[in-house]
Backbone as a ProteinNet text record, in pm:
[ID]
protein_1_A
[PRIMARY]
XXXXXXXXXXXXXXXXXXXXXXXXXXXXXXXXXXXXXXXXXXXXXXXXXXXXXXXXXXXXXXXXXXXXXXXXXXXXXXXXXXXXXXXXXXXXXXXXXXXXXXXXXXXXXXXXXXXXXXXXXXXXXXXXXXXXXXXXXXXXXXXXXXXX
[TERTIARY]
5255.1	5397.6	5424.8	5530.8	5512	5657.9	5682.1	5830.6	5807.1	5896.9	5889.9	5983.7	6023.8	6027.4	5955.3	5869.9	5813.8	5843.6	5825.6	5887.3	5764.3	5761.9	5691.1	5706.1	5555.3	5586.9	5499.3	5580.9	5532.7	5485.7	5315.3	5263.2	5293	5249.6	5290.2	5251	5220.1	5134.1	5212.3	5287.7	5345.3	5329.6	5210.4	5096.8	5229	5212.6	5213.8	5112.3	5087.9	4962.2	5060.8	4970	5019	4965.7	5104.5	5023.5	4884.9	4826.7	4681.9	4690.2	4817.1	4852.8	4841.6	4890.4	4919.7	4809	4697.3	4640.6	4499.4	4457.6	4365.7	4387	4568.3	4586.4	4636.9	4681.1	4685.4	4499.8	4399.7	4285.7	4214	4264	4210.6	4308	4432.9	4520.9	4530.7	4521.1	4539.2	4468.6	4337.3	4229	4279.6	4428.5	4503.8	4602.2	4598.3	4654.8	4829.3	4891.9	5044.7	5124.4	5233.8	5318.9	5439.3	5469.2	5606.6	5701.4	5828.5	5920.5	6061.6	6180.2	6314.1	6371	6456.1	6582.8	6692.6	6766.7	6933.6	6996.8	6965.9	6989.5	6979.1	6916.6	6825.7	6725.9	6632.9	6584.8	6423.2	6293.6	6205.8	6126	6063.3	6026.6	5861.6	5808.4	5633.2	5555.4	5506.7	5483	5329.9	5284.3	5084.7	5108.7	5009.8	5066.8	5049.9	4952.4	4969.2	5120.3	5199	5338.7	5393.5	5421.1	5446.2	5498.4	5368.1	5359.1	5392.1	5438.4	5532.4	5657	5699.1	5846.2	5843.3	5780.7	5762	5738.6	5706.2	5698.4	5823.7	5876.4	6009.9	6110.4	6130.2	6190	6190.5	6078.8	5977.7	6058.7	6077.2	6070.1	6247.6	6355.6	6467	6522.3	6651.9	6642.3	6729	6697.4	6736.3	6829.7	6945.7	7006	7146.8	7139.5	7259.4	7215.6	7334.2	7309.9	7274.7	7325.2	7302.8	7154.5	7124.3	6963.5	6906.6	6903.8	6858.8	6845.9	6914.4	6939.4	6876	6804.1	6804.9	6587.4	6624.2	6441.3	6412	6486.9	6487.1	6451.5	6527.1	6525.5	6375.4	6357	6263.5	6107.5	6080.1	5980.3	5992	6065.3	6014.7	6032.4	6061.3	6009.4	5903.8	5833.4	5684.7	5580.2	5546.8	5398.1	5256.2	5176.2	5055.6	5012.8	4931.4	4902.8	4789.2	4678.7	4600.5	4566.5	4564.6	4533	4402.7	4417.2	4272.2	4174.1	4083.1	3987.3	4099	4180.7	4239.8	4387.2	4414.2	4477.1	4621	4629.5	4733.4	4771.4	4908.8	4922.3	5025.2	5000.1	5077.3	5218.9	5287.6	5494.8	5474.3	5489.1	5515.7	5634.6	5649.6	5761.6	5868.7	5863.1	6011.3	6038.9	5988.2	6019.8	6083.1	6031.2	6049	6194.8	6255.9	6339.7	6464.5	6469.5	6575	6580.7	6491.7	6533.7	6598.6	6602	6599.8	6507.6	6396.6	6276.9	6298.1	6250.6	6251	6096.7	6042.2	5954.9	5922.2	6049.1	6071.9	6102.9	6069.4	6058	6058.7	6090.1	6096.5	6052.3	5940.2	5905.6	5936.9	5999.6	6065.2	6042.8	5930.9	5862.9	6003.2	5994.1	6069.8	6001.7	5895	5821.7	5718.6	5768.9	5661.6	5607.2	5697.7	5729.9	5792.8	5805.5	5846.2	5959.4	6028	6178.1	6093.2	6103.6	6060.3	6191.9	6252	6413.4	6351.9	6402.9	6439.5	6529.5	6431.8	6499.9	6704.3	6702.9	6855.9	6936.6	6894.8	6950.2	6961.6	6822.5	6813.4	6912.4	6941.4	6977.7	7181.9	7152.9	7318.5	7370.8	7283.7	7245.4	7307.1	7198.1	7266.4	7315	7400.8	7532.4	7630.8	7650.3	7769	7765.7	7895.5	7908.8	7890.6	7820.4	7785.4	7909.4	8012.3	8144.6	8106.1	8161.6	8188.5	8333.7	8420.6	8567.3	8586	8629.2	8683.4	8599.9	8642.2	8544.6	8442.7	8401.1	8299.6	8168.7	8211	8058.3	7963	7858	7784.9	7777.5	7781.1	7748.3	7647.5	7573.3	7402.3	7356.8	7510.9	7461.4	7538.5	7632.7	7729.4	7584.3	7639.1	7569.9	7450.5	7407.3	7305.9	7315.1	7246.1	7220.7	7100.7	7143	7014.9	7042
-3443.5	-3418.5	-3277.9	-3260.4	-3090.4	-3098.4	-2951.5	-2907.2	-2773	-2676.7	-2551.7	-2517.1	-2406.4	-2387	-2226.5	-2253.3	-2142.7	-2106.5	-1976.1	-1901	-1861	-1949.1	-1888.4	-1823.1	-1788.1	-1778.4	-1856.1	-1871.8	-1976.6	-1875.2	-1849	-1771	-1808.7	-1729.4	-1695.1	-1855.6	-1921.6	-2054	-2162.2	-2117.5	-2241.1	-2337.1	-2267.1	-2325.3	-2268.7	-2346.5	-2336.3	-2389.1	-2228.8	-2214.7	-2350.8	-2436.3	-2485.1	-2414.3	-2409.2	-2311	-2374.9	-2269.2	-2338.9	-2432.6	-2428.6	-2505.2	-2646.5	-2644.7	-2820.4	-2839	-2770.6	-2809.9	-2958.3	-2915.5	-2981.5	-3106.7	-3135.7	-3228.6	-3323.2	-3239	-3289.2	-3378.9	-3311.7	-3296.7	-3379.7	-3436.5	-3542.7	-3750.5	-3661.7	-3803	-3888.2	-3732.8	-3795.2	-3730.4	-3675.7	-3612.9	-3526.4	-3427.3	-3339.5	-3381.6	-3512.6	-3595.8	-3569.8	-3504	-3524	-3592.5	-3631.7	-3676.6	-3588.5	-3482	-3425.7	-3464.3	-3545.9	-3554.2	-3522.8	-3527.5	-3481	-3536.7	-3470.5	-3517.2	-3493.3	-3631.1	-3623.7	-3430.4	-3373.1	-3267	-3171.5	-3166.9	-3076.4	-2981.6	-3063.3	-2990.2	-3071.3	-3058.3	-3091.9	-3173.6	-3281.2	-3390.6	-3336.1	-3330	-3350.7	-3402.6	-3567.4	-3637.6	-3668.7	-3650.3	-3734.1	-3824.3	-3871.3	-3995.9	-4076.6	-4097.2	-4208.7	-4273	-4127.8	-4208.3	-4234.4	-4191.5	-4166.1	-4361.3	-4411	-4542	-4617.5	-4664.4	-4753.5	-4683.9	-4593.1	-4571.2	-4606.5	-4560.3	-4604.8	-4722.6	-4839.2	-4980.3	-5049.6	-4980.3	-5051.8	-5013.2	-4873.4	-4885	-4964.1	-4963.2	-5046.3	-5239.2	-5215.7	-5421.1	-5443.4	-5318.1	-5354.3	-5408.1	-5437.6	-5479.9	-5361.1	-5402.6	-5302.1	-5320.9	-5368.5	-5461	-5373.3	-5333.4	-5259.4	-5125.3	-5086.1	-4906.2	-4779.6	-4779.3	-4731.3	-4695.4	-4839.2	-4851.4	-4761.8	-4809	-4777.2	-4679.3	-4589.7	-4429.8	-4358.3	-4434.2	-4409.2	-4397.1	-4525.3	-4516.1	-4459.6	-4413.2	-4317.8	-4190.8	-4151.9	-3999	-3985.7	-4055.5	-4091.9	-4094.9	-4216.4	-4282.4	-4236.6	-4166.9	-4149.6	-4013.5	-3923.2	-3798.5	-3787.5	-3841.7	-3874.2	-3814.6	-3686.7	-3645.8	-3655.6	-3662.1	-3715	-3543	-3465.3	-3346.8	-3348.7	-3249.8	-3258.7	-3103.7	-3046.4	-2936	-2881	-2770.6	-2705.9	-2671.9	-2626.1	-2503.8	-2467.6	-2354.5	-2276.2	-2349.6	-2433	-2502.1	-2507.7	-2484.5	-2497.3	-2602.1	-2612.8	-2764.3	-2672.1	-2754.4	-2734.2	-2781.9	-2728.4	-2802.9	-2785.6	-2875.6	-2933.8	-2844.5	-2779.4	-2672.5	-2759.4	-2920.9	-3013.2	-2993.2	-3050.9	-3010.3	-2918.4	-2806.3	-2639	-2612.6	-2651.4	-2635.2	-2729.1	-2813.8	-2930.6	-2878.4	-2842.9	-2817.1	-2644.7	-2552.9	-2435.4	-2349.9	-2377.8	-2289.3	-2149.3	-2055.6	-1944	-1874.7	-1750	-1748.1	-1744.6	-1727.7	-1727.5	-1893.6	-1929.7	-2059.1	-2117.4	-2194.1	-2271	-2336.7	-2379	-2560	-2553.1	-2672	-2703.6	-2840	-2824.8	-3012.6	-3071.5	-3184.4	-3319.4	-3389.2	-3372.9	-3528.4	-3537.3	-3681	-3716.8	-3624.3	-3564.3	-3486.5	-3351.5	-3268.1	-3164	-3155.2	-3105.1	-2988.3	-2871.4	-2936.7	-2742.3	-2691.5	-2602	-2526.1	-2384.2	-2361.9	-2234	-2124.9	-2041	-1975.3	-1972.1	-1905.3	-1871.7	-1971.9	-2099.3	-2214.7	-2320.1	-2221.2	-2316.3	-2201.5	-2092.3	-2027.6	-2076.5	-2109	-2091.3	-2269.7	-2354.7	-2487.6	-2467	-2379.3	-2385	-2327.7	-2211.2	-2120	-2223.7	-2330.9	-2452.3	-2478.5	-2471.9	-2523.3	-2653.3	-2666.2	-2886.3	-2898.7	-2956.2	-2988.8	-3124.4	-3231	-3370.8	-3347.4	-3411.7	-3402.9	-3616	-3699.5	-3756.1	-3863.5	-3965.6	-4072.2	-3974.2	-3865.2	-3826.2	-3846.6	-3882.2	-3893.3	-3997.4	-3994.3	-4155.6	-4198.9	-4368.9	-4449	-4436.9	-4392.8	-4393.5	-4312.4	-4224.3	-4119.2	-4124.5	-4203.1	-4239.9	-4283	-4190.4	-4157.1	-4126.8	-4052.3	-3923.7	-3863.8	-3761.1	-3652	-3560.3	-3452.6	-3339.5	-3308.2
-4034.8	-4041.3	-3988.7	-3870.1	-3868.4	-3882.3	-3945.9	-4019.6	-3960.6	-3955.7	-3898.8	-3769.7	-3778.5	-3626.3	-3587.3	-3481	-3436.3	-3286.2	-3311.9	-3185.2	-3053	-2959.5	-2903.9	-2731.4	-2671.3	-2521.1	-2440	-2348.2	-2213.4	-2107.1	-2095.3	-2049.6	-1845.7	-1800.4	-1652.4	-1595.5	-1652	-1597.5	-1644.9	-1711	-1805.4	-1885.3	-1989	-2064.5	-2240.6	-2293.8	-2429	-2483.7	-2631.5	-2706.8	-2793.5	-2897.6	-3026	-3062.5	-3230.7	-3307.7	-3413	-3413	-3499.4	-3618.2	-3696.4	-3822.3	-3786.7	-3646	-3597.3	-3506.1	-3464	-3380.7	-3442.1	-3563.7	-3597.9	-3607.1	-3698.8	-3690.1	-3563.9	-3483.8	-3333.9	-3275.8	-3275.2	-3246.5	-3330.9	-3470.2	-3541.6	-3517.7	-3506.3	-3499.5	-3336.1	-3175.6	-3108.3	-3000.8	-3036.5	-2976.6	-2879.4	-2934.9	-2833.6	-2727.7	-2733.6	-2640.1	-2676.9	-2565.1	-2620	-2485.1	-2496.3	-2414.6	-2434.8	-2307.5	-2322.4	-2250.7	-2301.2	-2208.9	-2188.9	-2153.6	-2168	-2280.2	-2333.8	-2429.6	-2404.2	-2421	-2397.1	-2442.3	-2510.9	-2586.5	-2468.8	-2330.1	-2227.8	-2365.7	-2447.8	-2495.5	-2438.5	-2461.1	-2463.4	-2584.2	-2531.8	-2708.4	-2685.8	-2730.7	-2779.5	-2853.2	-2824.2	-2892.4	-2892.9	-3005.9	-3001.6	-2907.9	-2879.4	-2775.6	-2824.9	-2971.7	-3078.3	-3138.1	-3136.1	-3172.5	-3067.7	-2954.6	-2849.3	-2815.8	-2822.5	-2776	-2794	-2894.6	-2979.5	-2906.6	-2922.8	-2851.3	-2709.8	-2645	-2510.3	-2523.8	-2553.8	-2559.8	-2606.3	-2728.1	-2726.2	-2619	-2576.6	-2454.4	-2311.5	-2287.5	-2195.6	-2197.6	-2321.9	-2332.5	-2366.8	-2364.5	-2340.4	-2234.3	-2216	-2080.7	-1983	-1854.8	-1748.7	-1696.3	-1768.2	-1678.9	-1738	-1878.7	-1904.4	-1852.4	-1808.9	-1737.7	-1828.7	-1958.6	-2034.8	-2067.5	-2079.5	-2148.3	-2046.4	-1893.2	-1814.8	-1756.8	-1820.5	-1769.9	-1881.3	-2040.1	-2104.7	-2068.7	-2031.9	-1980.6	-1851	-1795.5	-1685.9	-1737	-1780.1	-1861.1	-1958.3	-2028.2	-2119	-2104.6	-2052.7	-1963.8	-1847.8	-1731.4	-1592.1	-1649.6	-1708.4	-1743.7	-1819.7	-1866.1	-1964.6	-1896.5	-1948	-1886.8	-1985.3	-1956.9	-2089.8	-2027.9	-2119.5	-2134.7	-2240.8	-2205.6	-2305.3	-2330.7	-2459.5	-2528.7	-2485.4	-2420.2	-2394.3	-2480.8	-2496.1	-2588.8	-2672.9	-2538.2	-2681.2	-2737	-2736.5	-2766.9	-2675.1	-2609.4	-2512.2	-2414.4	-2410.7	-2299.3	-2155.5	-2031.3	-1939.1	-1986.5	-1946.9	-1934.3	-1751.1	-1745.7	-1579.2	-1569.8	-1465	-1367.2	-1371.5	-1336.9	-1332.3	-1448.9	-1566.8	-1755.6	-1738.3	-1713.1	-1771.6	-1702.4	-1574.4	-1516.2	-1556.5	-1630.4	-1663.4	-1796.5	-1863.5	-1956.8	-2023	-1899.3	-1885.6	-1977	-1953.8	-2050.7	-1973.7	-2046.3	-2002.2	-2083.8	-2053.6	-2080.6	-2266.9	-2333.5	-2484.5	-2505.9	-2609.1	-2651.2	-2832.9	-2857.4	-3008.6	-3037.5	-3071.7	-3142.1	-3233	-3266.8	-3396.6	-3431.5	-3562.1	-3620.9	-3669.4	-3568.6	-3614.3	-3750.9	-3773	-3842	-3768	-3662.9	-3591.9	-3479.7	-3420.7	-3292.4	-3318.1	-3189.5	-3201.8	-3090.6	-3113.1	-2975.1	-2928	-2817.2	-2728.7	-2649.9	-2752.1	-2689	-2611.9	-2513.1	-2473	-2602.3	-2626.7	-2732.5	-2771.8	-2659	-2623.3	-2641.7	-2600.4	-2605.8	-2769.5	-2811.1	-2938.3	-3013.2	-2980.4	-3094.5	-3105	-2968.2	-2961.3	-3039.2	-3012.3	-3085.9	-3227.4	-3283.7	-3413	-3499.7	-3393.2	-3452.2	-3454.9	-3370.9	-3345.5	-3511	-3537.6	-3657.6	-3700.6	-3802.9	-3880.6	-3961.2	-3882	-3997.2	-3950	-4019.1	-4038.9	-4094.8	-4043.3	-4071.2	-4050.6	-4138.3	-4222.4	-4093.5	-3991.8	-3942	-3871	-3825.7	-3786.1	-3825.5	-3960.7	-4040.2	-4018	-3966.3	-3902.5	-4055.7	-4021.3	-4107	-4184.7	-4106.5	-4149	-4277.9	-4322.6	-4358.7	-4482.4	-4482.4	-4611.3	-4736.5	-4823.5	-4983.8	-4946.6	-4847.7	-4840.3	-4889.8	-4987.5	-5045.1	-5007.7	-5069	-5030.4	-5148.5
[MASK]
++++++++++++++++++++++++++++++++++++++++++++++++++++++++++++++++++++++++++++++++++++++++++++++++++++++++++++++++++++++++++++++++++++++++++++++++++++

């Protein structure tokens, strides 16, 4: 499970270190193996490629026929790079990634759960100064008698 957000840098190569907390379990669940690809958000996803696959399969077996979907597995799946963690634990971000998503050499991972967000600092910060109001139908369904 990774929770956190850590701040990091995208060295002259365009390698991000993981940090050591997540690496073992990276290195036990998916032998370093990650899949990074775009998010609707222009933020970056980073997925084991163990979870990875199941998502990519249900996308995979929708159909192509609505535009939506299809722009949806475009973005998704034709941005999908498989990447594997070096020695020192570091993965490439492909120059196309790094540029769509405006990385700069400061950076964020931030654990989803399964996955992580790789924001361009600047970008993540301004993310979540935006204020979280829900004002009266805004509120997704999903979320009616949620609590924290």
């Amino acid at each position: 499970m990774f929770r956190g957000v850590t701040q990091l840098s995208l060295d002259a190569k365009g390698r991000l270190a993981i940090p050591a907390k997540y690496r073992s379990e990276l290195l036990s669940s998916c032998e370093g193996r990650l899949i990074i690809t775009l998010d609707p958000s222009k933020c970056l996803l980073v997925y084991p490629q163990s979870a990875w696959e199941p998502i990519e399969n249900s996308l995979s077996s929708l159909s192509g026929f609505n535009p939506k979907i299809r722009k949806l597995q475009r973005l998704l799946i034709g941005n999908a790079n498989d990447v594997e963690m070096d020695n020192a634990g570091r993965v490439l971000v492909a120059p196309s990634l790094r540029k769509v998503a405006g990385l700069t050499k400061e950076v964020v991972l931030v654990g989803q759960g399964e996955k992580f967000e790789l924001w361009d600092e600047v970008q993540w910060n301004e993310q979540i100064e935006e204020p979280f109001d829900f004002q009266g139908d805004d509120i997704p369904p999903e979320l009616n008698g949620f609590s924290l």
